[in-house]
C-alpha positions in Angstrom: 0.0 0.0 0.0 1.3 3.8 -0.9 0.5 6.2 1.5 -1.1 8.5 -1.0 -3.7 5.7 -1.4 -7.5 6.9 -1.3 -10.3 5.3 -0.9 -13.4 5.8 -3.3 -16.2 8.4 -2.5 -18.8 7.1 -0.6 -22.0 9.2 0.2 -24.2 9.4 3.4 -27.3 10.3 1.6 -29.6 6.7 1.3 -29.6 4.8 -1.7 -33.0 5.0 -3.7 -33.1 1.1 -3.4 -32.2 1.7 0.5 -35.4 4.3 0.8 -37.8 1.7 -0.9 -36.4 -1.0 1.7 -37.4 1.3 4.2 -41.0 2.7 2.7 -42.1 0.0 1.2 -44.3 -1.2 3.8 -45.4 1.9 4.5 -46.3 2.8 0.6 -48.4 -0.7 0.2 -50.2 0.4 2.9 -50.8 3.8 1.7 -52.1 2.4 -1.6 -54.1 -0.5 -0.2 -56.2 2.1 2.1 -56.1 4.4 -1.9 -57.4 1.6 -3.7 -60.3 1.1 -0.8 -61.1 4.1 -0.7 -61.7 4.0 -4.5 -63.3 0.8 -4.3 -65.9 2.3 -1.6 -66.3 5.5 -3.7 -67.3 3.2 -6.3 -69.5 1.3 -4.8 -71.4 4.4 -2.9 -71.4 6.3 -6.3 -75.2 5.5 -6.9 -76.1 6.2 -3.3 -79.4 8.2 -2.4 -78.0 11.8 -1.7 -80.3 13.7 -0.7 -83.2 11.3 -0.4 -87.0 12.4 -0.2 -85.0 16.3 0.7 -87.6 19.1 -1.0 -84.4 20.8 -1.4 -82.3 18.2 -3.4 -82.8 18.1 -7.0 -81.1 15.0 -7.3 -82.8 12.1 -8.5 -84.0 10.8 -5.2 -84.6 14.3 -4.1 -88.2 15.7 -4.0 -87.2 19.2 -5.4 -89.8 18.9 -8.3 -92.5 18.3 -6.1 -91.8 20.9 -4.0 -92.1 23.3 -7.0 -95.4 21.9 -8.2 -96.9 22.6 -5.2 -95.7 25.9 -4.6 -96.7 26.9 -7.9 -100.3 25.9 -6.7 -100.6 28.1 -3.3 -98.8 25.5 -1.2 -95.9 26.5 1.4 -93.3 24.2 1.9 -91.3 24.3 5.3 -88.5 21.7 6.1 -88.1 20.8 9.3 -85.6 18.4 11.6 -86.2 17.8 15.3 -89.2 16.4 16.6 -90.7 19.8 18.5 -90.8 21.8 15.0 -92.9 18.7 14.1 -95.2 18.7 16.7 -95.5 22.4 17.0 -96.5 22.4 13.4 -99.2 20.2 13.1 -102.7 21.7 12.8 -106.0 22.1 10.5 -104.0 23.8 7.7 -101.3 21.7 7.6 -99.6 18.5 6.2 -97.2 17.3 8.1 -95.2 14.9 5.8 -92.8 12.1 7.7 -90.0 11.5 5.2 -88.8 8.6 7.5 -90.7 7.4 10.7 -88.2 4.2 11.4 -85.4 6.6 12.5 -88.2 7.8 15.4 -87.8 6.2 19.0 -90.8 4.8 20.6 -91.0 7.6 23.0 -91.0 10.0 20.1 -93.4 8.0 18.2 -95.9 8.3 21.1 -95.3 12.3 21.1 -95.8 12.7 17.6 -98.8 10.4 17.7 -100.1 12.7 20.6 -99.6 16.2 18.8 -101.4 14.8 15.4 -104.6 13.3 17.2 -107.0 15.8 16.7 -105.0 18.3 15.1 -107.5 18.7 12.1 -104.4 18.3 9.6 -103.5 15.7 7.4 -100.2 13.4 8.2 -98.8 11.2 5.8 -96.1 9.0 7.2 -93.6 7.6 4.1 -93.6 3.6 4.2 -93.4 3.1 8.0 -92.7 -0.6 8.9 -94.0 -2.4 11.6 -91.5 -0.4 13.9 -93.1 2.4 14.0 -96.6 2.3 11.9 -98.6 0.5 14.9 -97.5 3.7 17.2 -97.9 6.2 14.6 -101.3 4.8 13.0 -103.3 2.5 15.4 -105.0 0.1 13.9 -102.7 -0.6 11.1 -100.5 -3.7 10.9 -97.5 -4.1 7.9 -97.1 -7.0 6.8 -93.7 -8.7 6.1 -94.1 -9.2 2.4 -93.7 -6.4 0.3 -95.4 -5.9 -3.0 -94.2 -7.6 -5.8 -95.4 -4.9 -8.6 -93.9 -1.5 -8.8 -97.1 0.2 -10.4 -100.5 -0.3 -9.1 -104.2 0.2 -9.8 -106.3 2.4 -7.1 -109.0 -0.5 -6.9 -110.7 2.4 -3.8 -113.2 5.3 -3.5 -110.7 7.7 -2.3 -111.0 10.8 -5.0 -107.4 11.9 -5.0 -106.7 7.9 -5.8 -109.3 7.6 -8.7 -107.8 10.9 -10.1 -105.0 9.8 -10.5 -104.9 6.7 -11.6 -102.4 3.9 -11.5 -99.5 5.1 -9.7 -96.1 3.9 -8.1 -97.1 2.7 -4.7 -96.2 -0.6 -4.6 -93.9 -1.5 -1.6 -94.7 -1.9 2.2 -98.5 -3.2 2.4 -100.9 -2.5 5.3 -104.3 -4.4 6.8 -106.1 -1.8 9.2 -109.1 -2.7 11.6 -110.8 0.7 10.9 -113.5 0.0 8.8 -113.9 3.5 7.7 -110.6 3.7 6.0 -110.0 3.8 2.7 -108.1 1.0 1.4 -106.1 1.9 -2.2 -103.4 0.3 -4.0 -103.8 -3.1 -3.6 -101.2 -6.2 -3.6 -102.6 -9.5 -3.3 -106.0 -8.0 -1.5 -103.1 -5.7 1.1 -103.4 -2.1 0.5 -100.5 -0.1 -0.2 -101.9 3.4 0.6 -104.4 3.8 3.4 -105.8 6.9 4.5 -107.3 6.6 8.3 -109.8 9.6 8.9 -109.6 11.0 12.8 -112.6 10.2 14.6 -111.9 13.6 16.6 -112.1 15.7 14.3 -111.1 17.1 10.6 -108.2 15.6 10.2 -107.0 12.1 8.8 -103.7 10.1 8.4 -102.0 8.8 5.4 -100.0 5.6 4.8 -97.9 5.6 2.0 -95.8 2.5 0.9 -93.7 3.5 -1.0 -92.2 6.8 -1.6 -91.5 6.3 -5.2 -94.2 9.0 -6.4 -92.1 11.8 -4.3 -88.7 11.2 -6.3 -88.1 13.4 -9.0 -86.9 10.7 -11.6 -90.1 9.1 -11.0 -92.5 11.8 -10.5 -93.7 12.1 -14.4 -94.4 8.2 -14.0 -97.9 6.8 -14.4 -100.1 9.1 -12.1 -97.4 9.6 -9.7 -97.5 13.5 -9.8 -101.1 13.7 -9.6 -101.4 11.5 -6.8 -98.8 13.3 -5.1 -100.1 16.6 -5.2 -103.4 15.7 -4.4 -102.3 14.1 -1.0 -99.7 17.6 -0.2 -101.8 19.7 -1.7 -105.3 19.4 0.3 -103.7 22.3 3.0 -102.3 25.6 2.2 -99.0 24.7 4.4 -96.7 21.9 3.7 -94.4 21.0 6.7 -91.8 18.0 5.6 -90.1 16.5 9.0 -86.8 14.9 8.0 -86.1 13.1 10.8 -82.5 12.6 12.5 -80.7 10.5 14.5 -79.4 13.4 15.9 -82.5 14.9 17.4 -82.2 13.6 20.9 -84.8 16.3 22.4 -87.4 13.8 23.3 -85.2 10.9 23.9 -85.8 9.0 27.2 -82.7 9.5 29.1 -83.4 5.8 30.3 -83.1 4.6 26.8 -79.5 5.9 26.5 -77.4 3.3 26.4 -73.3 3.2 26.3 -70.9 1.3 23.8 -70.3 -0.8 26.3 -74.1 -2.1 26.8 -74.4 -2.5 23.5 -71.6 -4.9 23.5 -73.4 -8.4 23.8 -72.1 -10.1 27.1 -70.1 -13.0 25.5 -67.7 -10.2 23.4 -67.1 -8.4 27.2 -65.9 -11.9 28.7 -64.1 -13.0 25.1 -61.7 -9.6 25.4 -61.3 -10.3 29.2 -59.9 -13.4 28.8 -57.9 -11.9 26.1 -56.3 -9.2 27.9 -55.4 -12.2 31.0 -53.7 -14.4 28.6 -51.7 -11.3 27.1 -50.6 -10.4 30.8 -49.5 -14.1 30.9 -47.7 -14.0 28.2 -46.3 -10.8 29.0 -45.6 -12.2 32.2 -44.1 -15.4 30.3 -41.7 -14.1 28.1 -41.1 -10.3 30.1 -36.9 -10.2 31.0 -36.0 -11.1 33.7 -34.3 -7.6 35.7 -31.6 -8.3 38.4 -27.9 -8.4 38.6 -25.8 -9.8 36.1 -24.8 -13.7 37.5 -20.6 -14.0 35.7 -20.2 -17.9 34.8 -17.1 -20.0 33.7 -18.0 -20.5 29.9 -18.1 -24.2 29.2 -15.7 -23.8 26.3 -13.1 -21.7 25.3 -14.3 -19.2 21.8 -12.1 -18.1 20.0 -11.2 -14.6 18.8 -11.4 -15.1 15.1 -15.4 -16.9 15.8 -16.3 -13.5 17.9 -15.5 -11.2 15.2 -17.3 -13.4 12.6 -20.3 -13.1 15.0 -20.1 -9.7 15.2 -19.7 -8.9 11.6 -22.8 -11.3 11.1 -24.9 -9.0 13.7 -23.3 -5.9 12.0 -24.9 -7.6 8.5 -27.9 -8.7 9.6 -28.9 -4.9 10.7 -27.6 -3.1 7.9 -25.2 -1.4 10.0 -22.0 -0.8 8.1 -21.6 2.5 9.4 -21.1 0.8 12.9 -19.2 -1.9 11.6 -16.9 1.2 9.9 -16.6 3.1 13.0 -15.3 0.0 14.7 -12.4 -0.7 12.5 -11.4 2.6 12.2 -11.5 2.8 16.0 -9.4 -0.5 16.5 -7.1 1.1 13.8 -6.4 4.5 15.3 -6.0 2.1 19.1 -3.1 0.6 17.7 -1.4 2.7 15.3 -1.0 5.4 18.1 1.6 3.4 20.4 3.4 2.7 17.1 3.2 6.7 16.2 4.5 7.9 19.8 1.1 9.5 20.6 -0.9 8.6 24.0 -3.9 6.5 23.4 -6.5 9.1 24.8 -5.4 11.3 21.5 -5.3 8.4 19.1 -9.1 9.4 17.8 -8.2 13.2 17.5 -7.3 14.2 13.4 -4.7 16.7 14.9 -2.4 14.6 16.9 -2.6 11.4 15.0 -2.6 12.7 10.9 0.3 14.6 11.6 2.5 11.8 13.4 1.2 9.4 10.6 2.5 11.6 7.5 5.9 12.0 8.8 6.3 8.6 9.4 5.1 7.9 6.0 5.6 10.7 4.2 2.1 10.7 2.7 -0.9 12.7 1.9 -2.6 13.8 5.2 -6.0 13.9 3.2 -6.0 10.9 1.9 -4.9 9.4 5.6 -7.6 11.5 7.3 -10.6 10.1 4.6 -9.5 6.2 5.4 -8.8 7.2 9.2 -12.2 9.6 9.7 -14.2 9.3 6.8 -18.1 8.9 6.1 -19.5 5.5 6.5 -19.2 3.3 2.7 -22.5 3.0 1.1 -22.1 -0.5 0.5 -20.6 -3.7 1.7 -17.8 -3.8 -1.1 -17.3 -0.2 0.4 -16.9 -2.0 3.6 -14.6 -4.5 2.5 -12.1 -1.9 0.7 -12.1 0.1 3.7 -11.2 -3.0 5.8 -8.4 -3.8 3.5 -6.7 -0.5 3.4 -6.8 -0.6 7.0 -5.0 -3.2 7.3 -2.6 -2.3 4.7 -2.0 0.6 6.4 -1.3 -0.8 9.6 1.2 -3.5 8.4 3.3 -0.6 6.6 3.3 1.3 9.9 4.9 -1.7 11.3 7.5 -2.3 8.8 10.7 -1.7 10.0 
């Protein structure tokens, strides 16, 4: 080895096949939770936005309708909490309920109470069995829905033989009030059913369907006529939209937590996860204390413990460790050699001069093989090795 040997540039900057080592976990992730997200977007692309909303104007919207009747003297007012609802209802008004399922039972029974002899009409939007028997006693839905879409009116009800056939067919009702008119029918169940109110002007509709309040569907059949006859009979037209989120007339004694709606055998399941965890924490947890020294059963020799080590130093991708360490060793033993105390051996200033007037060299190429970056590589690493030990065996030539 010459003393003005170098060794090749290396860089400290990562390698782009280094950075996709690292990332690439991270980027699969990224694009598997892309490609959901897609997927889902997708999927949801034909959902009901805006569904049965006298605002929307999308397809399932009821925009159109909204229009029609305003062009015929009729106000329409949305509202969403319960207490708007009841406060609303009275002889001059509908009060349309765009979905009565998303009602509790305790709101059910207020609504129920505020309509009953109000003089106004309600119509109630294909209420199941959930909530029609609360909001319309007397009525019953049955399980089977209708198989047709269209229907005839097949009833006396004006508004019903005025318009015709219509879209109705869905959720179909039997009632026990024998003054009710019975329209729409499937297999002899009526699909529309208006209940008069016994105490006074007003009456309550069941609709099965709310097909003939869509706007894509409202110039079907006698869908528009029907509609307008059964919004249009008051001057005022109040559209509840109920919420989830209206919680003003929710029994605080119905609240429940996450936890009670958990069912009782997922509570025990996770606790007998979480004990055998702590046992197998408990299992394989080190042991703390003080270090017990032992005679080692056999004798390893030097040569098998750096092999070890350079296998560790491998297996983590740690050659700038591995560098460090050989330059270290080095610098150890070229400063006896040098005439320069130990403690200074890993100073540039003491050792790179002694070093170049013992070998008359370059001092920068000495200080990049001595204190240079870490190789990039493992050939890197292996070069460096090598000049360091040709280095060291000139210093010790006589």
């Amino acid at each position: 080895m010459t003393t003005g040997a170098t060794l090749p540039s290396t860089s400290t900057s990562p390698t782009a096949r280094a950075l996709w080592t690292r990332t690439r976990g991270i980027t699969l992730a990224l694009v598997l939770l892309l490609a959901g997200a897609v997927t889902l977007a997708v999927l949801q692309s034909d959902a009901r936005h805006g569904a049965l909303d006298p605002r929307s104007a999308d397809p399932y919207g009821s925009r159109a309708l909204a229009e029609l009747l305003a062009d015929r003297g009729v106000s329409t007012r949305v509202v969403t909490t319960l207490a708007e609802a009841r406060a609303a209802a009275g002889p001059g008004t509908t009060l349309l309920v765009a979905t009565p399922d998303l009602l509790t039972e305790r709101q059910q029974r207020d609504l129920h109470t505020s309509i009953t002899g109000s003089g106004g009409r309600t119509l109630l939007v294909a209420p199941t069995a959930w909530s029609v028997e609360t909001l319309a006693p007397g009525v019953t839905a049955d399980p089977a829905n209708s198989r047709a879409s269209a229907l005839s009116p097949d009833c006396a009800l004006p508004a019903a033989r005025r318009a015709g056939t219509a879209e109705t067919g869905g959720i179909r009702y039997t009632t026990r009030h024998l003054d009710a008119d019975s329209c729409y029918p499937s297999a002899r169940l009526a699909t529309l059913l208006r209940i008069p109110d016994t105490t006074g002007d007003g009456d309550t509709v069941v609709l099965g369907a709310p097909d003939i309040l869509y706007n894509d569907r409202l110039d079907e059949q006698g869908n528009a006529s029907l509609a307008l006859q059964l919004l249009g009979s008051r001057s005022h037209l109040v559209w509840y939209l109920p919420s989830l989120s209206d919680t003003a007339a929710t029994d605080p004694a119905d609240e429940k937590s996450f936890l009670d709606l958990l069912p009782s055998g997922w509570l025990w399941g996770t606790l007998q996860l979480f004990v055998a965890a702590a046992l197998a924490a408990l299992w394989r947890a080190r042991r703390f204390g003080p270090l017990v020294p032992e005679q080692l059963p056999v004798a390893i020799r030097a040569s098998e413990t750096a092999e070890g080590r350079a296998r560790l130093y491998r297996k983590a991708d740690a050659r700038d460790r591995a560098a460090d360490a050989l330059r270290s060793t080095t610098r150890t033993r070229l400063a006896p050699l040098l005439g320069i105390p130990v403690t200074r051996a890993h100073t540039p200033e003491s050792l790179l001069p002694a070093l170049s007037d013992h070998l008359h060299g370059d001092g920068q190429s000495l200080h990049a093989l001595l204190f240079g970056p870490p190789p990039a590589d493992d050939t890197a690493l292996i070069a460096l090795a090598d000049h360091l030990d040709a280095l060291e065996r000139e210093v010790r030539r006589p």
